[in-house]
DRENFI-729909 format. One record per residue (C-alpha): x, y, z; residue number from 1; residue in one letter. Coordinates in nm, 2 decimals. Layout:
N
NODE       xx       yy       zz     k   r
NODE        X        Y        Z   NUM   a
...
END
This chain:
428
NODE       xx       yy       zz     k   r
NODE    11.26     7.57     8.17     1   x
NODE    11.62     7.47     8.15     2   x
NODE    11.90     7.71     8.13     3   x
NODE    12.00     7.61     7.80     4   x
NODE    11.61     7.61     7.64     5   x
NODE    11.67     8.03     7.77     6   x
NODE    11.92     8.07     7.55     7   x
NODE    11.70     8.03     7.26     8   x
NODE    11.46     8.30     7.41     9   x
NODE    11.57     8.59     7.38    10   x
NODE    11.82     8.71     7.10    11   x
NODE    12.12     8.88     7.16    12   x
NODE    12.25     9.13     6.96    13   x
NODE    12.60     9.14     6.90    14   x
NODE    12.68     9.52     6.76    15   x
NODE    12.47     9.83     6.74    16   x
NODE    12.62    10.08     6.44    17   x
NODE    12.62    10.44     6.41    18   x
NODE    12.31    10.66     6.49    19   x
NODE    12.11    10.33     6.54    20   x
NODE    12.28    10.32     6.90    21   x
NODE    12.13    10.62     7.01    22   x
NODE    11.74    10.60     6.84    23   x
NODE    11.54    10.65     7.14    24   x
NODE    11.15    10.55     7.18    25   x
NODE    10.89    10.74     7.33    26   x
NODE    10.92    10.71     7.74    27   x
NODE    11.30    10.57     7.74    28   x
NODE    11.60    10.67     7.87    29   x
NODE    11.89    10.53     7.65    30   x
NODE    12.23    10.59     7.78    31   x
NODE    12.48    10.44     7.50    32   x
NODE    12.82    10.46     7.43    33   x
NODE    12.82    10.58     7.05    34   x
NODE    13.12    10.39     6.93    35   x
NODE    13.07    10.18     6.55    36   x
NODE    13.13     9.83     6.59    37   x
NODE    13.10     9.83     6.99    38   x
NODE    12.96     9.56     7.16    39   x
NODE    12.67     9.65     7.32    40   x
NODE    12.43     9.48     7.67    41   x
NODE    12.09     9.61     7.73    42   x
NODE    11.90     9.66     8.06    43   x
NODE    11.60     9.74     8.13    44   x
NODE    11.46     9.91     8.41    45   x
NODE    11.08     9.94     8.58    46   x
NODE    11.01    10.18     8.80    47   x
NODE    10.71    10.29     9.00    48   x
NODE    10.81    10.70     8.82    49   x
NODE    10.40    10.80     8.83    50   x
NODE    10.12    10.69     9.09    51   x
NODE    10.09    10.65     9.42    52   x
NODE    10.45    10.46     9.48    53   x
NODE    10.63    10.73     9.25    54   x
NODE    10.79    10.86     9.61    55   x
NODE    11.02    10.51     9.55    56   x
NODE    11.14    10.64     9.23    57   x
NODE    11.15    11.07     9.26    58   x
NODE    11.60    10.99     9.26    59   x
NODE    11.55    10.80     8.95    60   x
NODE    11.66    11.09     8.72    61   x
NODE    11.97    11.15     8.93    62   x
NODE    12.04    10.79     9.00    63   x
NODE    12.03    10.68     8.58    64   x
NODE    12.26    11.00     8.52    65   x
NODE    12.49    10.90     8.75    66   x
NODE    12.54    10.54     8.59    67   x
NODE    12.53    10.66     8.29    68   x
NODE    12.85    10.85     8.37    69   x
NODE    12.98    10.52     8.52    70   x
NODE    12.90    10.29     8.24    71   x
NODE    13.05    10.56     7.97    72   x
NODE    13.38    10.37     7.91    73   x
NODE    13.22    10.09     7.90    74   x
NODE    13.27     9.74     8.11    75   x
NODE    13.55     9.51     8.03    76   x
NODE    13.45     9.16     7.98    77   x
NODE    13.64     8.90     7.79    78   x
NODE    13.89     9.12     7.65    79   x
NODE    13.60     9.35     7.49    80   x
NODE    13.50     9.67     7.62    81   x
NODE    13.08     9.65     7.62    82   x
NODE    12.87     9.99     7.61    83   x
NODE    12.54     9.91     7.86    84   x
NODE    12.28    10.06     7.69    85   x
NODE    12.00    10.13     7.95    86   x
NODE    11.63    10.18     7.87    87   x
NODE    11.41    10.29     8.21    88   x
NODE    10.96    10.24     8.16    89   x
NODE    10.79    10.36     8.43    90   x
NODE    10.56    10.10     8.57    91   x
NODE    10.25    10.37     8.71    92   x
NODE    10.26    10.22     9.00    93   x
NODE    10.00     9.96     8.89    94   x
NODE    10.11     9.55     8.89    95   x
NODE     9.94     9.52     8.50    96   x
NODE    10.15     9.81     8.41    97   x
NODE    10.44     9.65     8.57    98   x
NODE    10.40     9.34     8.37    99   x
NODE    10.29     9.51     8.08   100   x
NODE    10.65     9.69     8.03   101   x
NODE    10.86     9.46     8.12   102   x
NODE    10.69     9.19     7.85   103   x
NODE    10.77     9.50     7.61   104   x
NODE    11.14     9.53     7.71   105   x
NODE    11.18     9.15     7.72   106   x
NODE    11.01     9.06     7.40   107   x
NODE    11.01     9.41     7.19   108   x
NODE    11.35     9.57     7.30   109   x
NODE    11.51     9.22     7.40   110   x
NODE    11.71     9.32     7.65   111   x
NODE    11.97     9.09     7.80   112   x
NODE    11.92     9.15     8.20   113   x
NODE    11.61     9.34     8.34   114   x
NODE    11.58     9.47     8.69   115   x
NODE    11.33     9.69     8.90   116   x
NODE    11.26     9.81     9.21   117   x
NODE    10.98     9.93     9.48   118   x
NODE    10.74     9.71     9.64   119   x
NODE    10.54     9.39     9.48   120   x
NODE    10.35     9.59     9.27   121   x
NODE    10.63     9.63     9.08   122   x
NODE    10.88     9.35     9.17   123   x
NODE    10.69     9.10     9.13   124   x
NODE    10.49     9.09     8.81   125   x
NODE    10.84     9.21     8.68   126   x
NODE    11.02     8.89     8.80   127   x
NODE    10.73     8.69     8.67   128   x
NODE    10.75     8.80     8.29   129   x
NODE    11.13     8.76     8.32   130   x
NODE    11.11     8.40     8.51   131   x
NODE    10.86     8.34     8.19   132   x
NODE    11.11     8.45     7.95   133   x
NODE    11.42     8.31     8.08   134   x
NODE    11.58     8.65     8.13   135   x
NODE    11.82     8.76     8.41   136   x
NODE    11.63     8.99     8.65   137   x
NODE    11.76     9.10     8.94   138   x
NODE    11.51     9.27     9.20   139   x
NODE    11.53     9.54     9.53   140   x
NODE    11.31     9.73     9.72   141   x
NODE    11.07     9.48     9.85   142   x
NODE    11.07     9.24    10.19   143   x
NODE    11.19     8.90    10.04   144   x
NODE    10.88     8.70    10.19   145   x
NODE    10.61     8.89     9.95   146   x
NODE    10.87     8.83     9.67   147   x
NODE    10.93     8.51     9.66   148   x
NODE    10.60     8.33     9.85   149   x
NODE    10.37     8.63     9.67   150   x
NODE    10.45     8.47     9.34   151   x
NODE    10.45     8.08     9.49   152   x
NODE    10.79     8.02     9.50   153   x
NODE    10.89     7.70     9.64   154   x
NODE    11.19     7.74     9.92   155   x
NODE    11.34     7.37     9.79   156   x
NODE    11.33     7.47     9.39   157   x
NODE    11.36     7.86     9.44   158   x
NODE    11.35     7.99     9.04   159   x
NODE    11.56     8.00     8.75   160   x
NODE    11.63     8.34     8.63   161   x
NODE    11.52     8.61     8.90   162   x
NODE    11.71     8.72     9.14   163   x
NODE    11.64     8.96     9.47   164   x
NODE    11.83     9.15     9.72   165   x
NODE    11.62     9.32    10.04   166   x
NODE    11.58     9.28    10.41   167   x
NODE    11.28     9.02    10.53   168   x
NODE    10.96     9.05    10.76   169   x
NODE    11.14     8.85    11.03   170   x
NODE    11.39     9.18    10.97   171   x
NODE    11.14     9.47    11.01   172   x
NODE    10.97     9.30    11.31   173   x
NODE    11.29     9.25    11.47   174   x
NODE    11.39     9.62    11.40   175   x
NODE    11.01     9.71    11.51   176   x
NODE    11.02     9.51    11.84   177   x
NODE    11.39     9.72    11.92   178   x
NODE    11.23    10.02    11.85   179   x
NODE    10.95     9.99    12.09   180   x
NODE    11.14     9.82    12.39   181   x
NODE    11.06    10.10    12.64   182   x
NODE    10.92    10.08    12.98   183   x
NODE    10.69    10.35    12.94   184   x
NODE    10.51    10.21    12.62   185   x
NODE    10.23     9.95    12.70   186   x
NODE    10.30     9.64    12.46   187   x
NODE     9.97     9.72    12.31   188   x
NODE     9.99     9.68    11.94   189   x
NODE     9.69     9.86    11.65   190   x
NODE     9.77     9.72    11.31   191   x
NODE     9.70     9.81    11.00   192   x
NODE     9.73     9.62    10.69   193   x
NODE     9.57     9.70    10.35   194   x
NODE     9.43     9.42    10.12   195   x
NODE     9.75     9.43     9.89   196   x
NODE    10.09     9.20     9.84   197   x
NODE    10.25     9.36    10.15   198   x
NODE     9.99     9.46    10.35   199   x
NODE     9.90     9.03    10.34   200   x
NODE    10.25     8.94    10.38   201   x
NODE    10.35     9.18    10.67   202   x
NODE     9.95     9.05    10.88   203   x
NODE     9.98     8.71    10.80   204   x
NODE     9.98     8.48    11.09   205   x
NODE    10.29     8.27    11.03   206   x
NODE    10.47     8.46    10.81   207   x
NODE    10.39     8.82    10.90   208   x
NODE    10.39     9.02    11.26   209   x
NODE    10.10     8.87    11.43   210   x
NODE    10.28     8.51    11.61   211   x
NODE    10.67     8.71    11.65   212   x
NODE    10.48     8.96    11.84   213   x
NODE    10.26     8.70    12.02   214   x
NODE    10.60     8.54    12.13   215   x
NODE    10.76     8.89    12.25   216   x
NODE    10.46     8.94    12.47   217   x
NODE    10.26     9.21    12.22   218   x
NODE     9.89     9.23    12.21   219   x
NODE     9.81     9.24    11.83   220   x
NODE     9.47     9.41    11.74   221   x
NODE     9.45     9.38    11.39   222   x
NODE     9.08     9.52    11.29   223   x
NODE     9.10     9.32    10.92   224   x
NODE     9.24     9.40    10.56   225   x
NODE     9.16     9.74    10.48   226   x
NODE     9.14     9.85    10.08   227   x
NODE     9.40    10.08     9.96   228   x
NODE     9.29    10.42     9.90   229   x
NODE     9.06    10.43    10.18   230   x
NODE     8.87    10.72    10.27   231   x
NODE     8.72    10.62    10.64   232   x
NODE     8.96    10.45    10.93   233   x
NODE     8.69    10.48    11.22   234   x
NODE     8.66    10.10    11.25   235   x
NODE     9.03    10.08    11.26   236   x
NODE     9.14    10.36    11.55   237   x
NODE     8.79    10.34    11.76   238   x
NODE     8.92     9.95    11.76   239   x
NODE     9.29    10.09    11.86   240   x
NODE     9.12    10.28    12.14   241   x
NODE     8.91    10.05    12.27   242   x
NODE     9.23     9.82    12.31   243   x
NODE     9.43    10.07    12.49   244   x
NODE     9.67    10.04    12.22   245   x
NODE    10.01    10.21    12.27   246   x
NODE    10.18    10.10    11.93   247   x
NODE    10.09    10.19    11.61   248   x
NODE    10.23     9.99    11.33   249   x
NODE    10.17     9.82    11.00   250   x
NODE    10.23     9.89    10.57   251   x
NODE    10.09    10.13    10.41   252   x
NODE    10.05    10.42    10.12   253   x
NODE    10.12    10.80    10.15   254   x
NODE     9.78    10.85    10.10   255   x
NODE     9.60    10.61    10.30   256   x
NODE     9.86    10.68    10.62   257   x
NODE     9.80    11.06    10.57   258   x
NODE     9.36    11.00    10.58   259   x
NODE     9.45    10.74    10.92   260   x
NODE     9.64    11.01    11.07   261   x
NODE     9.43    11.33    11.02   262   x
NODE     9.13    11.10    11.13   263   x
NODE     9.31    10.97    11.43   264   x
NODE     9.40    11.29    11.55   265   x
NODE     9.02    11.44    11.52   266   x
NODE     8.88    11.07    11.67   267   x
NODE     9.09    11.13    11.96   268   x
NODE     9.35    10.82    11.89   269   x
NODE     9.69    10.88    12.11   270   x
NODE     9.94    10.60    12.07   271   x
NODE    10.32    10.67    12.22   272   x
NODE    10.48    10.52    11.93   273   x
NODE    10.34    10.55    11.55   274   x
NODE    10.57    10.29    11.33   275   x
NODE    10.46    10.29    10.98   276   x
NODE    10.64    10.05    10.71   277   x
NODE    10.67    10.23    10.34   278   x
NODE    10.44    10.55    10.44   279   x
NODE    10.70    10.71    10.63   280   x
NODE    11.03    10.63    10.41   281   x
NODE    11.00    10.98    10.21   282   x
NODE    11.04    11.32    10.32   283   x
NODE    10.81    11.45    10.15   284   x
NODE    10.53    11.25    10.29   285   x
NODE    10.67    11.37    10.66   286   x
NODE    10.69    11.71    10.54   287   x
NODE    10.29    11.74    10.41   288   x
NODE    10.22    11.61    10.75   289   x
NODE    10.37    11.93    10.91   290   x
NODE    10.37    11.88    11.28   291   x
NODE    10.20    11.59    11.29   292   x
NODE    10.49    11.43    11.11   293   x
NODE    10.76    11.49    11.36   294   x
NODE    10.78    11.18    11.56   295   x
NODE    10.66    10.93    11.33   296   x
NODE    10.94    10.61    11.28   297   x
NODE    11.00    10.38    11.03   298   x
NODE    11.23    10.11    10.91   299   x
NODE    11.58    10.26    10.78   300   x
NODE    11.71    10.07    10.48   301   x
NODE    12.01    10.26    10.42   302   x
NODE    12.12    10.64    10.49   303   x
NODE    12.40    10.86    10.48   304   x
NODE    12.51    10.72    10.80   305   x
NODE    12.54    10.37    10.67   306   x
NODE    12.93    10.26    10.67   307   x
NODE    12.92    10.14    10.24   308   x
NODE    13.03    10.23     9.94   309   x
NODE    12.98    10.16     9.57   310   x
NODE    13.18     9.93     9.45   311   x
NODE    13.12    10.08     9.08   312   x
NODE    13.22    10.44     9.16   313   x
NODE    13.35    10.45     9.50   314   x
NODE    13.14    10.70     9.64   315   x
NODE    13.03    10.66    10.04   316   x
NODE    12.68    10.64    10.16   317   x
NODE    12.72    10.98    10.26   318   x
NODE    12.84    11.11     9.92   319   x
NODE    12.62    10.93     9.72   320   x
NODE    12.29    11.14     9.94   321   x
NODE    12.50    11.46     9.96   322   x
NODE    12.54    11.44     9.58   323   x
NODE    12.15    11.39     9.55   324   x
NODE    12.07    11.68     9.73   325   x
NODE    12.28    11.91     9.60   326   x
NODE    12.16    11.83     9.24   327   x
NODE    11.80    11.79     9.34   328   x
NODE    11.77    12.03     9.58   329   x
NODE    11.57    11.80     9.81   330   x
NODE    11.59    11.56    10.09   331   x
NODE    11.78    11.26    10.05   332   x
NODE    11.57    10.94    10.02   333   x
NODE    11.59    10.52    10.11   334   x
NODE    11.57    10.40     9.80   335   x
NODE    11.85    10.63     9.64   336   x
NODE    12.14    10.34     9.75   337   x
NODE    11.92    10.03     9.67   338   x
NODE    11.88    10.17     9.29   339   x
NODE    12.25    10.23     9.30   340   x
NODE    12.32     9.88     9.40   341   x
NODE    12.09     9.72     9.14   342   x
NODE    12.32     9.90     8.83   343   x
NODE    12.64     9.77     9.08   344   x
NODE    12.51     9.38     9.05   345   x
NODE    12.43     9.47     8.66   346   x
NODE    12.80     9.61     8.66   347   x
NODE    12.98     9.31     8.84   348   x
NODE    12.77     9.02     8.68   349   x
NODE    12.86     9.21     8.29   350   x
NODE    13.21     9.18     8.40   351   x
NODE    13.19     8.83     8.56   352   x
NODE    12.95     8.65     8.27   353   x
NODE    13.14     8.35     8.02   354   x
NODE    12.93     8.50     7.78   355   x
NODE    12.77     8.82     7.72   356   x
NODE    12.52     8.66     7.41   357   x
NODE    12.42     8.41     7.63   358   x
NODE    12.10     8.37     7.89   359   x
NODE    12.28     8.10     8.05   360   x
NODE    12.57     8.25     8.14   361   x
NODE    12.45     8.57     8.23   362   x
NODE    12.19     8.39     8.50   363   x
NODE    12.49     8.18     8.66   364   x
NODE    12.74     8.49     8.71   365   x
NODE    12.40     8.65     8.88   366   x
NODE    12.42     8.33     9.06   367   x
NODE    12.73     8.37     9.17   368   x
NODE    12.73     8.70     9.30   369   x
NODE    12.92     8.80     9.57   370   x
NODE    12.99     9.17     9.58   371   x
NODE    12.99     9.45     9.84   372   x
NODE    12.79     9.76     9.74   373   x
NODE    12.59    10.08     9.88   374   x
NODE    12.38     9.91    10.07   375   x
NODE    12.63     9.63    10.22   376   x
NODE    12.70     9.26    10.09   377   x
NODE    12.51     9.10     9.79   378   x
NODE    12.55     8.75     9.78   379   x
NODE    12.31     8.47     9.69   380   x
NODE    12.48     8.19     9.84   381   x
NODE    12.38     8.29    10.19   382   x
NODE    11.95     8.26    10.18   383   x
NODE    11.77     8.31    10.30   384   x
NODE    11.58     8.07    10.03   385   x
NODE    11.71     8.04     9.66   386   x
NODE    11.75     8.36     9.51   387   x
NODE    11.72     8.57     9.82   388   x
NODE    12.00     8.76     9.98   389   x
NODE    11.93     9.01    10.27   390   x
NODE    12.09     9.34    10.35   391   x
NODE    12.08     9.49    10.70   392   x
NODE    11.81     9.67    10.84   393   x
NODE    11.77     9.96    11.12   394   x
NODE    11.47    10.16    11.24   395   x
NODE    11.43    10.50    11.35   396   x
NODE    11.22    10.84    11.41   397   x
NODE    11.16    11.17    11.22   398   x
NODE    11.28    11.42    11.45   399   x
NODE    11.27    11.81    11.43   400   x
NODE    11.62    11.93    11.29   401   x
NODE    11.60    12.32    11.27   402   x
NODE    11.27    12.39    11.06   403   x
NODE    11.33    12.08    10.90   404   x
NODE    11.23    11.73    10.97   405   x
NODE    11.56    11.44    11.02   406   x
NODE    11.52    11.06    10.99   407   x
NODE    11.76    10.92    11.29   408   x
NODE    11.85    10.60    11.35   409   x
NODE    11.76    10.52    11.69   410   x
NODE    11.78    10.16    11.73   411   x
NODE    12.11     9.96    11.54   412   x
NODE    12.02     9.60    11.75   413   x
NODE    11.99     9.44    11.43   414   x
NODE    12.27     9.56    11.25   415   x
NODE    12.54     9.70    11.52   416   x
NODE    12.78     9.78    11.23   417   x
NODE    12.49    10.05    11.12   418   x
NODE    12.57    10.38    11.40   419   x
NODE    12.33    10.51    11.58   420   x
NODE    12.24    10.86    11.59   421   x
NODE    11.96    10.96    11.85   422   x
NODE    11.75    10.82    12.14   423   x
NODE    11.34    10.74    12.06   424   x
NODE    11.11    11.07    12.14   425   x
NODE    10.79    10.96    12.29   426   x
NODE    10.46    11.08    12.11   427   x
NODE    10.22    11.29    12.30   428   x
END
């Protein structure tokens, strides 16, 4: 589809009058600047709000209020002050849902630039009905290999209208590997990858952890694809024990990481090092472990501690999670900066586009990002394949901080600009 056969796809509206501007449906958030005769660009927003992923979305509420306050003057383009009129659909967690919403924001609400967030289940049947529909989509919260291979793109053509900005598997196993270089940890490795989009992406041979670990001098056992929402791991950890493994690692679900664990610990299963992708972002999850959770590592996409700050409102890493907590009452979380940083692209391509009516334009200043936000540089001239960009990546542990549970970063070797703030405690 060429970029000027988009155009023709979805039609812009120029002005939004009166009380029309702030007519709501059922199940959206509209934030609108009620002004007659104001120029108006819609976004849509998925998000995983219900289901099993709804951990990746529980700052969504504070995150939309907080752009809402930063989109209420509206953004200057052109001379004209535009109102961004934002309208959020929660996805359920499920990939049909996913697709399902966005098709209804693209074709129904027709909005003019669509993003989402949190894992391929979301991201990617997102992207797809956008890449369909020639609308801008920009894209977070997922490693950049089950984005772009996970729906077939081709590294030489890369795709027309969606965009995506994340860390990649060769990132998390590099972070992984840093985080288990200790001579008292045998380089004995139990995997455990369900039969999903990341679960496939993160065990496949090439692409995933199995040949980088080869190559470092890990033994993999990886007992098979398990299905999400298992209720039995026995094959799995009397596999793990039979291999002497040390290492623990792999993608997975709250739900089916809290069943592994509770099992492992009844079946005997002692590793030295547990490293669980996704599982172990949310406090929560750590927290409904109780003991069992301290100790317990992860990647760390972004924290208080990382040395950013929005380029929309200015605010630090550290101010943007203090200001969550403090309104939420709860633990910070990951994915609070990488939703920030979505509405910061929205922000800096609105102000950047020839013209605001047009698909065409709006893809190309997407294109030709190059802004520093939350979560560190966004630029898609760098790769690492068309319409990828990577942002750093640490990993760390959940350790006991008073009678609560702290995520610490304990290894920075693949992003030294990212502080460290503890050394790794041993399991067991």
């Amino acid at each position: 589809m060429s970029y000027e056969n988009s155009t023709n796809i979805v039609r812009r509206r120029t002005f939004i009058k009166g009380a029309a501007a702030v007519l709501a449906a059922p199940a959206i958030l509209h934030f609108t600047r009620a002004y007659a005769d104001n120029p108006v660009i819609r976004v849509g927003h998925v998000s995983p709000r219900t289901g099993a992923l709804a951990g990746f979305a529980e700052a969504d509420d504070y995150i939309l209020d907080g752009i809402a306050k930063a989109f209420g003057k509206g953004i200057e383009n052109n001379g004209k002050s535009w109102a961004v009129e934002i309208l959020s659909k929660d996805s359920q967690s499920n990939p049909n849902r996913a697709a399902e919403v966005a098709a209804d924001l693209i074709l129904q609400d027709e909005v003019d630039i669509i993003v989402a967030a949190s894992t391929p289940d979301t991201v990617n049947p997102v992207a797809d009905q956008a890449e369909a529909n020639g609308t801008p989509c920009v894209t977070t919260d997922c490693p950049w290999q089950p984005y772009f291979f996970g729906r077939n793109g081709n590294p030489a053509e890369g795709f027309e209208s969606t965009y995506h900005f994340f860390w990649g598997l060769e990132d998390v196993i590099g972070a992984f590997l840093a985080l288990w270089d200790n001579p008292d940890v045998q380089k004995k490795v139990g995997g455990l990858f369900p039969n999903d989009a990341d679960g496939n992406a993160w065990g496949d041979p090439e692409r995933g952890f199995p040949k980088p670990l080869t190559e470092a001098g890990y033994v993999l056992t990886d007992p098979g694809r398990y299905q999400p929402m298992s209720d039995d791991f026995s094959s799995q950890i009397s596999a793990f024990k039979s291999a002497g493994a040390d290492i623990v690692t792999g993608n997975m679900i709250p739900p089916d990481f809290a069943t592994f664990w509770s099992q492992a610990g009844q079946q005997g299963l002692k590793p030295r090092i547990v490293t669980i992708g996704k599982a172990l972002l949310f406090p929560s999850v750590i927290e409904s472990l109780g003991d069992r959770g301290i100790g317990l590592s992860s990647e760390i996409w972004w924290s208080p501690n990382h040395p950013f700050s929005s380029s929309l409102t200015g605010d630090s890493a550290k101010a943007l999670a203090e200001g969550y907590v403090a309104a939420s009452s709860r633990p910070w979380t990951q994915p609070i900066g990488f939703k920030h940083a979505l509405f910061e692209v929205v922000a800096d391509v609105v102000r950047r586009a020839a013209d605001l009516e047009d698909s065409a334009a709006i893809i190309e200043a997407v294109r030709a990002t190059n802004v520093k936000t939350i979560v560190g540089p966004v630029d898609w001239s760098k790769g690492p394949v068309k319409n990828v960009t990577k942002t750093p990546l640490v990993a760390g542990q959940w350790q006991k901080a008073g009678d609560r549970a702290e995520l610490v970063i304990t290894t920075n070797r693949t992003a030294p600009e990212i502080p460290v703030g503890g050394e790794l405690q041993l399991l067991g």
